[in-house]
N, C-alpha and C positions, 0 to 999 in steps of 0.2 A: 525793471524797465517795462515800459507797455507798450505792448502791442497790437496793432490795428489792422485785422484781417476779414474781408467780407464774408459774409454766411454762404456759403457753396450749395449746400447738404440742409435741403429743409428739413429732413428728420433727421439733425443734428442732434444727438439726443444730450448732448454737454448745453445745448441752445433752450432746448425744454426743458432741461431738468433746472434750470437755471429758471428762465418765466414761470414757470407751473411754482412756481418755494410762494409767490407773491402772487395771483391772477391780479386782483383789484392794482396790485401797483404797476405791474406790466401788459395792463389791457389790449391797449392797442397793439404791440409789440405781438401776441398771441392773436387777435382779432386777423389782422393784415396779412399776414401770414400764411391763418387758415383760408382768407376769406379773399383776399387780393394779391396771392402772390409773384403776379405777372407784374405787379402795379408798385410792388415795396422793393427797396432793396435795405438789408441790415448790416451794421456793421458792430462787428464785437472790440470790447478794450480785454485784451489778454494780462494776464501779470502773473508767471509760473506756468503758465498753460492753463490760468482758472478767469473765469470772465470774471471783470471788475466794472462791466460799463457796457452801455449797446446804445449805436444811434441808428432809428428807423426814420428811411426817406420815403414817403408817401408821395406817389402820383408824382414823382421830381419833384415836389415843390413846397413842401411839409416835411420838415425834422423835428423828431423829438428824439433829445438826447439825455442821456442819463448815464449816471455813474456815482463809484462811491468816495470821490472828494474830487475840488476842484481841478487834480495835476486829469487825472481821467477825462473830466469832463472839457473842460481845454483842449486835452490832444485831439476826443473824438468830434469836437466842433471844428479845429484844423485841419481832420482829415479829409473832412467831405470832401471828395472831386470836384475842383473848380468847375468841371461842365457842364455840375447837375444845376438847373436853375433856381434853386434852393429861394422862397418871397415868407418862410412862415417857422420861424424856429421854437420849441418848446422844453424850458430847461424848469428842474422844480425851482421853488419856490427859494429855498435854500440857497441858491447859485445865482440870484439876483444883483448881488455887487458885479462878482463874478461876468455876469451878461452885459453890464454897463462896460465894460472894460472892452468885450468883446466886440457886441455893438452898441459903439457909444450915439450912435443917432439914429434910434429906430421908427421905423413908419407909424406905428401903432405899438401900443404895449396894453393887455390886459392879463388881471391874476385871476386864476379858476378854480375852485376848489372841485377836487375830485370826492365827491359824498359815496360813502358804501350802505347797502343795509342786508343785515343776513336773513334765512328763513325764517330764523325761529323769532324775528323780532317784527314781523309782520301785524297790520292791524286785522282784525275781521274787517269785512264790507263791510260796510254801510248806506242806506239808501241816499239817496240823491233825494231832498225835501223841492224843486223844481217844477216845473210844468212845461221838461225837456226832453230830447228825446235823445238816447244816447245807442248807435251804432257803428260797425265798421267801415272804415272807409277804401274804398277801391281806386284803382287807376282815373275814373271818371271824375271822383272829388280833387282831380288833384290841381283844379285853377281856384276852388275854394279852400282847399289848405295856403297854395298862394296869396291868395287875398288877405287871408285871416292873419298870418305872420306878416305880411308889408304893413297892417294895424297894428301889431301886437309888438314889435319889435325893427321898427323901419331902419335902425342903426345897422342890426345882422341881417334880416330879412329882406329888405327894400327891395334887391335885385333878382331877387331868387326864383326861376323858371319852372315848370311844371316836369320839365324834361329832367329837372336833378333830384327826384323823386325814386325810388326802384321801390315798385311791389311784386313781392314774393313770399314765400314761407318762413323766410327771416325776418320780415319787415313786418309788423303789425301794427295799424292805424286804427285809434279810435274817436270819434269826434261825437261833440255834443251840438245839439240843432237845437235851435228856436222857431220853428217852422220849418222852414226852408234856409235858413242863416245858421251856416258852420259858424258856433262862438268858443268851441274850447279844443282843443286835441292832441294829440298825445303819438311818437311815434316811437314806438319800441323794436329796437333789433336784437333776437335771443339768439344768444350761442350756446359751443358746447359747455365751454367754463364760465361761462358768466351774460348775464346780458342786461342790455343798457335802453333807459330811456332816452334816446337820439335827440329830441324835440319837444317839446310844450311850451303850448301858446294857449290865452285866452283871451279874448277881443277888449279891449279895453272899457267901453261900455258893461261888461259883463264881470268886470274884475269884483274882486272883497266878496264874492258872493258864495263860498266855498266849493266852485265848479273846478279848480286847480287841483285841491287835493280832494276831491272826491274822486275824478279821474287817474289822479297820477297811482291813490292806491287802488282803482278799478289796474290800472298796468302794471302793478306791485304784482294782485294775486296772477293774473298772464305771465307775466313771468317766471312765478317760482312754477307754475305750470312745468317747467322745464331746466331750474337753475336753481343752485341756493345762494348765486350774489348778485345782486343788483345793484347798477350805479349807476350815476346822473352826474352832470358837470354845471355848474353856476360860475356867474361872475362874485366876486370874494364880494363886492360892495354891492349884489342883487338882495338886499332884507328879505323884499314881500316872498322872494323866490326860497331865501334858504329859512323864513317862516313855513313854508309851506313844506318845504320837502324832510327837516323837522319835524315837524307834527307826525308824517306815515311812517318815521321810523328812521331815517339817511342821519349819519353822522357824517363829519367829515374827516375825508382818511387821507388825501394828501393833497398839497396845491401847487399850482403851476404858473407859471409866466408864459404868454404867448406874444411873441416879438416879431415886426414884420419888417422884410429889411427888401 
C-alpha cells in the first residue's frame, strides 16, 4: 500500500539519497529545495518505507509529479491539498493516457523534452565568424532581454516584466549586440549538482545565422566552469531549437507533459 507523507526534514537523508541516484531526472526536486525552500512544499509516495514517487508544489501553483507506475502517480496527483491553488501540473511523458483521465479538459498542454549533456562531451569554442559584440548582461539590460523575447517567442514571452528577472551569482546572462540591439541571449543558472540553461532567445531577424549555438556552447563551457551536467528544456515539436542544441552536444534524456488546469 502507499503512502503519502510530506517532507518535514530538509536533510532528510532517505529524500537525498533517493534525488542524488538521478540529478538530471530529479532536477528541480533538488534545485527547489536548495534554492527555494520557503517557496516548495514535497510530498513522498512511501511503499515499505522506501520512496516510490514525489510530487513538488512550487510557488502553490506548479506540480510536478513523478512516480514509478501509474497506481503511484494517481494517488500522489489525489493527494494534493485541495487548498493549494495548483494552475500547472507536470507528469512525464509516459503517464500521458494516464493525465487525460485525470484532466480530461486542460487549459493548455505542451510536451518538453528534458535534453542532458555531460563534460566530457563538450565542443571546444569556437569563434563567432560576426561583426558582434558579445558580453554580460546586468540588471540594467533587463527591458532589452524583455523586448528581445516578446520577438523571439511572443506565445511564452509576450507578458514577461523586467521585475521577473534575479541577477545574482546563480544567474548568468550573456547577450549578443549589433550595436546597441540585444539580438541573441542566453540565461544560465549553476548549481551544486547540475546547471541549466533557464532561457535562449535570438531575435527573429537574426535567426539561421549560427548566433544560437555559438552562444548556447559559449554557456556550455560557463557552465562546466562549475558542474559536469548540463541541461536545457525544449518544446518536443521546436526542430530549429533541438537542431541546435544537438549540434553542442544535449541528447535527450527524459520528457514531459505540461498541463494547465
Amino acid at each position: 500500500m502507499v503512502e503519502i507523507i510530506e517532507l518535514e526534514d530538509r536533510e532528510d537523508k532517505r529524500f537525498w539519497d533517493y534525488v542524488l541516484r538521478d540529478v538530471p531526472y530529479n532536477f528541480f526536486f533538488i534545485l527547489d529545495l536548495k534554492q527555494y525552500p520557503e517557496e516548495s512544499r514535497f510530498f513522498m509516495a512511501l511503499e515499505n518505507d522506501c520512496i516510490v514517487g514525489l510530487c513538488l508544489i512550487w510557488k502553490n501553483h506548479v506540480a510536478h509529479v513523478r512516480g514509478k507506475n501509474e497506481d503511484v502517480v494517481k494517488t500522489l496527483f489525489t493527494a494534493i491539498p485541495k487548498e493549494i491553488p495548483v494552475k500547472q501540473i507536470n507528469f512525464e511523458y509516459r503517464y500521458k493516457a494516464l493525465l487525460k483521465t485525470l484532466i480530461p479538459n486542460p487549459k493548455h498542454e505542451i510536451s518538453m523534452h528534458r535534453m542532458t549533456l555531460n563534460k566530457e562531451k563538450i565542443l571546444p569554442r569556437f569563434p563567432l565568424d560576426k561583426p558582434f559584440t558579445q558580453r554580460k548582461l546586468t540588471e540594467k539590460d533587463a527591458p532589452l532581454i524583455v523586448k528581445l523575447l516578446a520577438k523571439a517567442a511572443p506565445k511564452f514571452w509576450g507578458n514577461i516584466k523586467a521585475s521577473a528577472f534575479t541577477f545574482d551569482e546563480n544567474n548568468i546572462y550573456t547577450g549578443l549586440f549589433d550595436g546597441q540591439k540585444l539580438i541573441s541571449y542566453t540565461l544560465v543558472w549553476i548549481g551544486e549538482d547540475a546547471a541549466i540553461i533557464a532561457t535562449a532567445a535570438t531575435h527573429p531577424k537574426y535567426q539561421n545565422q549560427g548566433l544560437a549555438t555559438y552562444l548556447i556552447n559559449e554557456s556550455i563551457h560557463t557552465m562546466m566552469n562549475h558542474t559536469d551536467i548540463a541541461i536545457i528544456h525544449v518544446v518536443t515539436d521546436n526542430e530549429p531549437a533541438l537542431k541546435v542544441y544537438s549540434k553542442v552536444g544535449y541528447e535527450v534524456y527524459a520528457t514531459f507533459v505540461m498541463v494547465g488546469i
